[in-house]
C-alpha positions as CSV (number, residue, x, y, z in Angstrom):
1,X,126.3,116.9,84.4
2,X,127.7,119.2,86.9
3,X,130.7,120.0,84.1
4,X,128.3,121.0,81.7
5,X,127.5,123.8,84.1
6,X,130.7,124.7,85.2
7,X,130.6,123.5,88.8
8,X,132.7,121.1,90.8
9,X,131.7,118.4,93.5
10,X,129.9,120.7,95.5
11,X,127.6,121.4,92.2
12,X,127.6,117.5,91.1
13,X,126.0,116.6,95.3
14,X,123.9,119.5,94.9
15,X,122.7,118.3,91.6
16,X,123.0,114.6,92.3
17,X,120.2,115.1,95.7
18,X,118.3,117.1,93.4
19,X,117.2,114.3,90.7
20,X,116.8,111.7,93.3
21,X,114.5,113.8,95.0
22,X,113.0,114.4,91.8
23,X,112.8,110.8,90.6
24,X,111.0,110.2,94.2
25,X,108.5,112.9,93.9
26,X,107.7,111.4,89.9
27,X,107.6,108.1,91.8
28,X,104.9,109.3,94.3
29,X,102.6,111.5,91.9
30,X,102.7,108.3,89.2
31,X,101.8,105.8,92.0
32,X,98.8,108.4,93.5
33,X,97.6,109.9,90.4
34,X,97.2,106.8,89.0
35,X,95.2,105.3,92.0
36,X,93.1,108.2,92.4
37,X,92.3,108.1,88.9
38,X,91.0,104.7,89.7
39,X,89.2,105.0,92.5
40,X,87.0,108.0,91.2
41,X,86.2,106.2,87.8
42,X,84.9,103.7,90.3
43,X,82.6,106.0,92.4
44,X,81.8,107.4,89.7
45,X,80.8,104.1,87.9
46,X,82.9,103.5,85.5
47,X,85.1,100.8,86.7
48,X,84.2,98.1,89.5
49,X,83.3,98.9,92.8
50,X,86.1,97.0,94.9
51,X,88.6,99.8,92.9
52,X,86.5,102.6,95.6
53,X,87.4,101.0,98.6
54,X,89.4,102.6,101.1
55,X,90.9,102.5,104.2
56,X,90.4,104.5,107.7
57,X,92.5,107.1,106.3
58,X,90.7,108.0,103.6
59,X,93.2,106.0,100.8
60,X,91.9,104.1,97.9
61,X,94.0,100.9,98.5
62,X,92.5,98.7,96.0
63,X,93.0,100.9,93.6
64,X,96.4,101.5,94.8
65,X,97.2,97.6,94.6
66,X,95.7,97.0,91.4
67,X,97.7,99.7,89.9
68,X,101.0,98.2,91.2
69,X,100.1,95.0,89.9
70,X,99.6,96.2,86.3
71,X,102.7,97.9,86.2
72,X,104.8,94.9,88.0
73,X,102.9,93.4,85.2
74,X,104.2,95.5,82.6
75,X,107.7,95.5,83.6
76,X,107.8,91.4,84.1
77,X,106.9,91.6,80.6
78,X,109.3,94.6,78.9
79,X,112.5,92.9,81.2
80,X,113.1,90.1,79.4
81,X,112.5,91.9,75.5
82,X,115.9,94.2,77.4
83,X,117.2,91.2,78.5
84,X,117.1,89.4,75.4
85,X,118.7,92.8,73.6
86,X,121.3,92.9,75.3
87,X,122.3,89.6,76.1
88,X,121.1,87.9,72.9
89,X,121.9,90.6,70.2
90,X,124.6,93.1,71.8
91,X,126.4,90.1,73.6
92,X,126.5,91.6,76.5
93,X,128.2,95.0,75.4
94,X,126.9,98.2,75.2
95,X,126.7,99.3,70.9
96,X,129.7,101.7,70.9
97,X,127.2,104.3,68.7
98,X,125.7,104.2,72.5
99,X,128.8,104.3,74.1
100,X,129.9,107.8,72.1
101,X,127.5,109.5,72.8
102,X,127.6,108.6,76.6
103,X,131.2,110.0,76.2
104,X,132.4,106.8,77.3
105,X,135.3,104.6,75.7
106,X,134.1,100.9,75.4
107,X,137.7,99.3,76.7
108,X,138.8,101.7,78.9
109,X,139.9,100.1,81.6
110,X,137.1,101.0,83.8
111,X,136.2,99.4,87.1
112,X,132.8,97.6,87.0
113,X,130.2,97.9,89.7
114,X,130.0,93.9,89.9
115,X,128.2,93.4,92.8
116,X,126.9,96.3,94.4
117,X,124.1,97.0,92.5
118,X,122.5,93.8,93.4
119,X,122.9,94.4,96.9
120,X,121.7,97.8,96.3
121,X,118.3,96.4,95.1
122,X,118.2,93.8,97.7
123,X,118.8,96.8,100.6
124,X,115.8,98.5,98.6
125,X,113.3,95.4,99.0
126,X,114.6,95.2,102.6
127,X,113.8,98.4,103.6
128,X,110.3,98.8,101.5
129,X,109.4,95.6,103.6
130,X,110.5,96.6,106.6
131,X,109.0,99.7,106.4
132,X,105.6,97.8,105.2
133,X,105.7,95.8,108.7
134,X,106.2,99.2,110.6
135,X,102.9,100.8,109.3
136,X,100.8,97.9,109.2
């Protein structure tokens, strides 16, 4: 991305901090937006009451738990319709029409992250339950 500016590493960090920040931010405004659209709806009468309950600081909780639980919901059930077009159909390779247009060559030689992004996801449950123990 930072080549299709014209900027080297320093550009591609600079870039690279700028969409995780950005996907945290979308992260954050989808899980309170959400919530407090839920919570008013229920003051306001239009969904049950347990959605308007909050806590000492003022947060709709409920809300913010039943909202979570839809959309683990949702993506226990899109997962395994990706799973099963990947694994199933593409056989576990990327379409090369995909690949192209990635810029990417299909047998290149390239090194494959193997592990790491498992222990990635694991570090990232680790840490959203640690800090969960923290605040409560």
């Amino acid at each position: 991305m930072a080549d299709s500016i014209g900027g080297g590493k320093v550009v591609a960090n600079i870039v690279l901090i700028m969409l995780f920040l950005a996907t945290l931010l979308a992260i954050m405004t989808l899980m309170s937006g959400a919530s407090r659209t839920l919570y008013q709806a229920s003051v306001d009468g239009w969904l049950p009451k347990y959605l308007g309950c909050t806590n000492e600081h003022g947060a709709p909780t409920a809300a913010m738990w039943t909202d979570r639980s839809f959309k683990l919901l949702l993506a226990l059930l899109i997962l395994p319709v990706f799973c099963y077009r990947h694994y199933v159909q593409d056989k576990g390779r990327f379409p090369q029409a995909m690949l192209s247009d990635l810029y990417i060559q299909a047998d290149a030689g390239q090194k494959r992250a193997g592990w790491l992004p498992y222990v990635t996801l694991i570090s990232v449950v680790l840490v959203v339950c640690g800090c969960h123990q923290l605040v409560a």
